[in-house]
C-alpha positions, 0 to 999 in steps of 0.5 A: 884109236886112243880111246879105244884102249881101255887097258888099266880103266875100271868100271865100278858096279856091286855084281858077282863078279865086282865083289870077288876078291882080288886074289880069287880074280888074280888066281882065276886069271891064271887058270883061265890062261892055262886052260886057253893056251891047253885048248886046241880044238873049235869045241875047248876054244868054243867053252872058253868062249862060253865061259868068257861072255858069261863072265862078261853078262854077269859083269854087266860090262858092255860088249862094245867095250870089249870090242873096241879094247881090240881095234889097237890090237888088230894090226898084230892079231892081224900079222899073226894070223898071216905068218902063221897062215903061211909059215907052217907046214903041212898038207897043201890046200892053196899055192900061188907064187911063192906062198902056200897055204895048209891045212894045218897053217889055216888051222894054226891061223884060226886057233891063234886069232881065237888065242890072241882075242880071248886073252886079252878080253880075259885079262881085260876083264881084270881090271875093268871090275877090280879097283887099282888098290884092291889089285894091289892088295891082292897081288901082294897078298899073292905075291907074299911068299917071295918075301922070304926070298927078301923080294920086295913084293909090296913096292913091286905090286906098287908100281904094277898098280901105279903103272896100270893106273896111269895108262888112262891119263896118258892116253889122255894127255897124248890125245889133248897133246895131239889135238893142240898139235893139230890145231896148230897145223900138225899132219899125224895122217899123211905120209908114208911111215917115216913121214907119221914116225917124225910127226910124232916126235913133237907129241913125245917131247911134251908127253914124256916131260908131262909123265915125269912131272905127274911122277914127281908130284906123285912121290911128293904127295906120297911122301907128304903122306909119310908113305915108307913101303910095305914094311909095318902098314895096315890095311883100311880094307883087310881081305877075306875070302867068302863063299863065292870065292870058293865057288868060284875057284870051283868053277875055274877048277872045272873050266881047267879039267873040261878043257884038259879032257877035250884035249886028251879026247881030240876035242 
């Protein structure tokens, strides 16, 4: 289960898709949540769908990858797709014992499901084709306004970044930590829940004192290198926008307006 989350890894290639700019992917990213939490028919969920598995082909990013990033996230997905199949009112299709299901709530369950799996593989796709110093560009490029509000917009895009970056390592380490555990007679599997909760206590430990000394060796390095935020820096790599940018914001642009007409439609 592990090594199916693929949050914060990135998947270098020379397409369309990898040579966007940081701000427009970041921008794009936006717009796509909005118009997926604006859609509410088959027909704006089926577009956004569309959209989504072109942007994947274009990537060249396998879907299997996709689809192994949402097993870790099944458990949820699951759960809401049950509250909302059972919680919410309306025409009555099924009723047994205590739960009743609706229309309205096998609707609901659907387009949350649909909802869930769609945003996560967008915001997925983030980060499997931007680098973590280009993400970091970008957002505080993004971000820049806020300076004049005296946020700390660089340090923040930072540690965003940082965070993003170390999640693969961790699931790294936890998984050495688990398998050397094992190996020494450990059971992560049987039990009921209280019994795997305790088990896990012995990975914690290590992996918590391994995390603050990656930190650490971290900020040493960091400092070796005369790092003192974003106050004065330059940029090896300054960003530009180019012409597919533009055509991107374009097509986001129509994506947004195509769903905001469906819904204005019934559609």
């Amino acid at each position: 289960m592990l090594k199916d989350i693929t949050l914060g890894q990135y998947f270098p290639g020379q397409t369309v898709i990898h040579k966007l700019d940081p701000r427009t992917k970041l921008i794009l990213v936006v717009v796509y949540i909005i118009a997926l939490f604006t859609a509410k028919s088959f027909v704006s969920y089926g577009l956004m769908l569309a959209f989504l598995l072109t942007v994947i082909a274009v990537a060249k990013i396998k879907l299997k990858v996709i689809v192994k990033s949402m097993k870790p996230l099944l458990l949820i997905i699951i759960l809401t797709a049950v509250l909302n199949l059972f919680y919410s009112a309306g025409e009555p299709l099924v009723k047994f014992w205590i739960f009743t299901i609706t229309k309205e709530g096998l609707l609901n369950a659907v387009y949350m499901v649909l909802r869930i799996t769609l945003l996560v593989a967008g915001t997925f796709m983030l980060t499997y084709t931007t680098s973590p110093i280009s993400l970091t560009d970008g957002l505080e490029s993004v971000l820049s306004p806020l300076k004049k509000l005296r946020v700390p917009v660089h340090e923040l895009a930072m540690m965003m970044c940082i965070a993003l970056r170390f999640i693969p390592s961790l699931i790294t380490e936890t998984d050495k930590i688990m398998s050397a555990q094992k190996a020494r007679g450990a059971d992560f599997e049987s039990g009921n829940l209280i019994s795997r909760a305790k088990a896990m206590i012995p990975i914690l430990v290590p992996l918590f004192i391994s995390s603050f000394r990656r930190a650490d060796e971290l900020a040493t390095a960091m400092e070796c290198r005369c790092y003192h935020g974003g106050e004065g820096r330059t940029k090896l790599s300054p960003l530009h926008y180019a012409a597919r940018d533009f055509w991107a914001f374009a097509v986001g642009a129509l994506l947004l307006a195509a769903v905001i007409v469906l819904r204005r439609f019934g559609l």
